[in-house]
C-alpha positions in Angstrom: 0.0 0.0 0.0 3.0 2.3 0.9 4.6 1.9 -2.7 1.0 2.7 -4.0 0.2 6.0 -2.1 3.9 6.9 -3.0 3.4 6.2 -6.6 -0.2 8.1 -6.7 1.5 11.0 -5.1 3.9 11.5 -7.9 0.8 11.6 -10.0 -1.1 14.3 -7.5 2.2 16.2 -8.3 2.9 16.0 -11.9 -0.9 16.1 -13.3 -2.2 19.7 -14.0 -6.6 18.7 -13.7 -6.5 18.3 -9.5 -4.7 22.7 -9.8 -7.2 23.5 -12.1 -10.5 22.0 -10.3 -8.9 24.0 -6.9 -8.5 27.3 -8.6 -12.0 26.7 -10.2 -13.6 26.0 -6.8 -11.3 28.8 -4.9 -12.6 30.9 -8.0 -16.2 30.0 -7.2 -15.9 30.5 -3.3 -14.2 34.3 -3.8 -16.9 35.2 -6.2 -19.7 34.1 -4.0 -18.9 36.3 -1.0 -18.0 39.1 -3.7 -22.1 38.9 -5.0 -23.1 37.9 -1.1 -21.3 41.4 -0.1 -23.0 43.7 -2.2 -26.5 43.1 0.0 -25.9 45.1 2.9 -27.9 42.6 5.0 -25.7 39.8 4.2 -22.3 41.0 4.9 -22.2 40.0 9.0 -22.4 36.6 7.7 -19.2 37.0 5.7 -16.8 38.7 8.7 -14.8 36.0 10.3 -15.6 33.9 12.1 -18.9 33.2 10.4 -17.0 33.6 6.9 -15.5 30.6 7.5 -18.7 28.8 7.8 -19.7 30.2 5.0 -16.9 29.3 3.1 -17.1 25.6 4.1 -20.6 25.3 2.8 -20.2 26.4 -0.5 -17.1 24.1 -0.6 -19.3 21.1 0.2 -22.3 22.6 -2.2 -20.2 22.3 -5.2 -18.6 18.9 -3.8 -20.9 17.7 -6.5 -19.8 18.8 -9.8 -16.0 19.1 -8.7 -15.1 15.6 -7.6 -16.8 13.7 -9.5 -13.8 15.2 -12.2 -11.1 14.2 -10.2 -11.8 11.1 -9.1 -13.6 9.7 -11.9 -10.7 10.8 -14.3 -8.0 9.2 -11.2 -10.0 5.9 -11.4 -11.1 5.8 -14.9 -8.0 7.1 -16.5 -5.7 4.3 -15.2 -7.1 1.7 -17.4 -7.2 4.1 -20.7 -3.5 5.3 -20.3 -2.5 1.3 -19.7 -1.0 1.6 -16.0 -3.7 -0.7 -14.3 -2.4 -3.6 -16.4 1.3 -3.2 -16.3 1.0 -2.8 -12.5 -1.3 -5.6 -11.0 0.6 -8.1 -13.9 3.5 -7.9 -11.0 0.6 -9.4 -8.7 0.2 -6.8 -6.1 -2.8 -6.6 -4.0 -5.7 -5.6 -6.3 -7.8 -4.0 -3.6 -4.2 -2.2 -2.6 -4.3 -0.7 -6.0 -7.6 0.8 -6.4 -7.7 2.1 -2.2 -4.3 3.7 -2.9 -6.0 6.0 -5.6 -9.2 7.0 -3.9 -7.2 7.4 -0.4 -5.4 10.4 -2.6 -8.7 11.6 -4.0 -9.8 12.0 -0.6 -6.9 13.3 0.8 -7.6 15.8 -2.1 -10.5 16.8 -0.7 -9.2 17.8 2.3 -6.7 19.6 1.1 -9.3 21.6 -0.8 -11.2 22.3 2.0 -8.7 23.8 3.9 -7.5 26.3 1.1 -11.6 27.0 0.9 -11.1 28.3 4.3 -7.9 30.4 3.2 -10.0 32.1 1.0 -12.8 32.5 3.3 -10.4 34.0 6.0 -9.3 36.4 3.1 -12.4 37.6 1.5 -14.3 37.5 4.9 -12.1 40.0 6.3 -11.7 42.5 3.2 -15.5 42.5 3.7 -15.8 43.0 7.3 -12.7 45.8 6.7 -14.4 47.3 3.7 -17.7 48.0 5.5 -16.4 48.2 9.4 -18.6 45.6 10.3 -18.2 42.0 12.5 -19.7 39.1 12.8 -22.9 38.9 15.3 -21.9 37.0 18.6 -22.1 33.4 18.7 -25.2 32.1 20.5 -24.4 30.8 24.1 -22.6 28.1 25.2 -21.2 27.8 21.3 -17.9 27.7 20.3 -17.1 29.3 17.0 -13.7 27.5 16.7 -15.8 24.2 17.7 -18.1 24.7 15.2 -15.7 25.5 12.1 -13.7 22.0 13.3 -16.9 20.1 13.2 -18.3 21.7 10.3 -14.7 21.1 8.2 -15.2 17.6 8.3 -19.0 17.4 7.9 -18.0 19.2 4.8 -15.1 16.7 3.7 -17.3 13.5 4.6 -19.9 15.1 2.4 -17.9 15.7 -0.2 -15.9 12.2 -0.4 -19.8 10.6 -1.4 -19.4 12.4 -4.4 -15.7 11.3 -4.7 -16.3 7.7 -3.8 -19.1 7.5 -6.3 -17.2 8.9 -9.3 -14.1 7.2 -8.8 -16.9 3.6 -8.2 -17.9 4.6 -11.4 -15.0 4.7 -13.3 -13.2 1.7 -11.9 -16.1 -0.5 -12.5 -16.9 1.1 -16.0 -13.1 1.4 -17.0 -14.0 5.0 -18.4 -13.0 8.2 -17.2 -16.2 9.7 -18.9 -18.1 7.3 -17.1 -17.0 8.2 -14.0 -17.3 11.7 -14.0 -20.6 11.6 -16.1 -22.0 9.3 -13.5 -20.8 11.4 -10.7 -22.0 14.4 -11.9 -25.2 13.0 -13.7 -26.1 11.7 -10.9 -26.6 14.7 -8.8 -27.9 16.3 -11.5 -30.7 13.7 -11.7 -31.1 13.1 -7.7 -32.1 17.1 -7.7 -34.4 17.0 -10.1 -36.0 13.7 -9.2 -35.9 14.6 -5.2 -37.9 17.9 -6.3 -40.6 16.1 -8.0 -41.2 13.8 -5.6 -41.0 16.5 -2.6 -44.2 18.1 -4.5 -46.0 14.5 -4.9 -46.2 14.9 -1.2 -46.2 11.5 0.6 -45.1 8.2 0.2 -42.6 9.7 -2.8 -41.3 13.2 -0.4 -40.6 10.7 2.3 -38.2 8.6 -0.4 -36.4 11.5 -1.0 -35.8 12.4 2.5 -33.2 9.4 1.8 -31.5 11.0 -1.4 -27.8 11.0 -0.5 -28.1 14.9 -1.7 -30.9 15.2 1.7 -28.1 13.5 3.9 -25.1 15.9 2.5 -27.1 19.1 2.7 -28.3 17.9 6.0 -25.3 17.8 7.7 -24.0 20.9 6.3 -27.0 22.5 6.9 -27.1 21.8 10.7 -23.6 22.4 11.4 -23.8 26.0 9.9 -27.2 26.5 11.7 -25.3 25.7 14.9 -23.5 29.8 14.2 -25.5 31.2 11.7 -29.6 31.5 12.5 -30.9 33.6 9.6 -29.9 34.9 5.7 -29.5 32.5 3.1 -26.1 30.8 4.7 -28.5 29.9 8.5 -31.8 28.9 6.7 -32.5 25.6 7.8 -35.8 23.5 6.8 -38.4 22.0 9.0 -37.7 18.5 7.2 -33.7 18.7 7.3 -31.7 15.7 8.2 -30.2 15.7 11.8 -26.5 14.9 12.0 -26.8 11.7 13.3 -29.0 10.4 10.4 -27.1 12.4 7.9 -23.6 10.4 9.0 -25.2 7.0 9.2 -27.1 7.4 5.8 -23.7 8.5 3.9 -21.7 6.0 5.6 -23.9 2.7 4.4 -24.1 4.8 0.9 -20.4 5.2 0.4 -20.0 1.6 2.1 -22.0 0.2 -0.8 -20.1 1.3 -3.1 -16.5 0.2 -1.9 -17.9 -3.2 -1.6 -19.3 -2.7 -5.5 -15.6 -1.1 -6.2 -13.8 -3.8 -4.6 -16.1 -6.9 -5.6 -15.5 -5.6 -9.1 -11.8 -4.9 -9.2 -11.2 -8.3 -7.4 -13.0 -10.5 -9.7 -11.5 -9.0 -12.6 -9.1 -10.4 -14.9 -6.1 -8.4 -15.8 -5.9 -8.8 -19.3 -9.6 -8.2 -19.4 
């Protein structure tokens, strides 16, 4: 496994796509609390600490369509450039091979998250110094600092579904565009199907309460409430996931799908 994580880490390093998806999502960030600023009524949200919540939302909101990229192109990409078959022909552990690749995807992710709340420190406070303001004062008994930690990694364990799906995808399919078109197609298609069936009203709303996309907005959701109350960042729904529910329900998804991943790689032949 060592050899492996040493050998994807060369890739992390030399490939160009996992820069470009980070400035794209740093991009993305910046210019949201850039629009968010110009509404006066917005702008305590933005000032540190609550910028930083901020920040970590929107990195976990647009988990969904820049993931799916990375990972699906890691996982996919291998068989199309030919290094899955000169590698497991020396007989190394199969299972070995394909963790290896989606441990540095999600490592990734984490490093994403935290340069997301760089650029939240940054813009939150040229927006609290532009317009002399600060951030309301955290409810009591609530830590700010305890709130960002926790919120950080609700963030990064929403965001690995959409990793751990894409990167499924392509190592199952063999196909870069299959991973990523899965990935992203997929929450593409849970949104639209989740809204139809919220407006059928009962049995088909109560279905979608069990969309992955319910659980990973969920536990976003109720982190951020946790410092933020009101605006558009602290709007919480009377049907939103609790924390608990939102963990478990992500954990047997993602779970599913290793043991799809790894039945498939496993039974596979390598000149296949």
């Amino acid at each position: 496994m060592i050899g492996f994580l040493r050998a994807d880490w060369r890739k992390l390093r030399q490939r160009w796509m996992p820069r470009i998806l980070l400035l794209i999502l740093l991009a993305v960030v910046a210019l949201i609390f850039l629009g968010t600023s110009s509404r006066a009524r917005f702008r305590s949200d933005l000032a540190l600490p609550d910028g930083l919540v901020v920040a970590l939302s929107l990195g976990a909101g647009f988990a969904a369509f820049i993931w799916p990229v990375l990972a699906g192109s890691w996982s996919g990409g291998e068989y199309g450039w030919g290094t899955v078959r000169m590698a497991l022909t020396r007989q190394p552990s199969r299972i070995a091979f394909s963790l290896s690749g989606l441990i540095m995807v999600l490592l990734t992710v984490g490093f994403g998250l935290l340069l997301v709340l760089g650029v939240g420190a940054i813009a939150g406070s040229l927006v609290a110094a532009a317009n002399h303001i600060t951030a309301p004062a955290p409810p009591a008994g609530t830590s700010a600092a305890g709130v960002i930690v926790k919120l950080y990694f609700g963030a990064w364990f929403a965001s690995a579904f959409y990793a751990v799906l894409a990167y499924t995808a392509g190592a199952v399919f063999r196909s870069t565009p299959a991973g990523i078109g899965i990935g992203i197609g997929f929450a593409v298609a849970q949104s639209a199907v989740s809204a139809i069936f919220t407006a059928l009203g009962d049995p088909w709303k109560s279905f979608a309460s069990h969309f992955p996309d319910a659980y990973t907005m969920g536990l976003t959701a109720r982190l951020e409430n946790e410092l933020i109350h009101s605006g558009p960042f602290g709007r919480l729904e009377p049907n939103t996931a609790s924390i608990g529910a939102s963990m478990l329900g992500l954990a047997i998804y993602m779970a599913i799908l290793l043991a799809l991943m790894l039945a498939a790689v496993r039974q596979r032949d390598v000149t296949s």
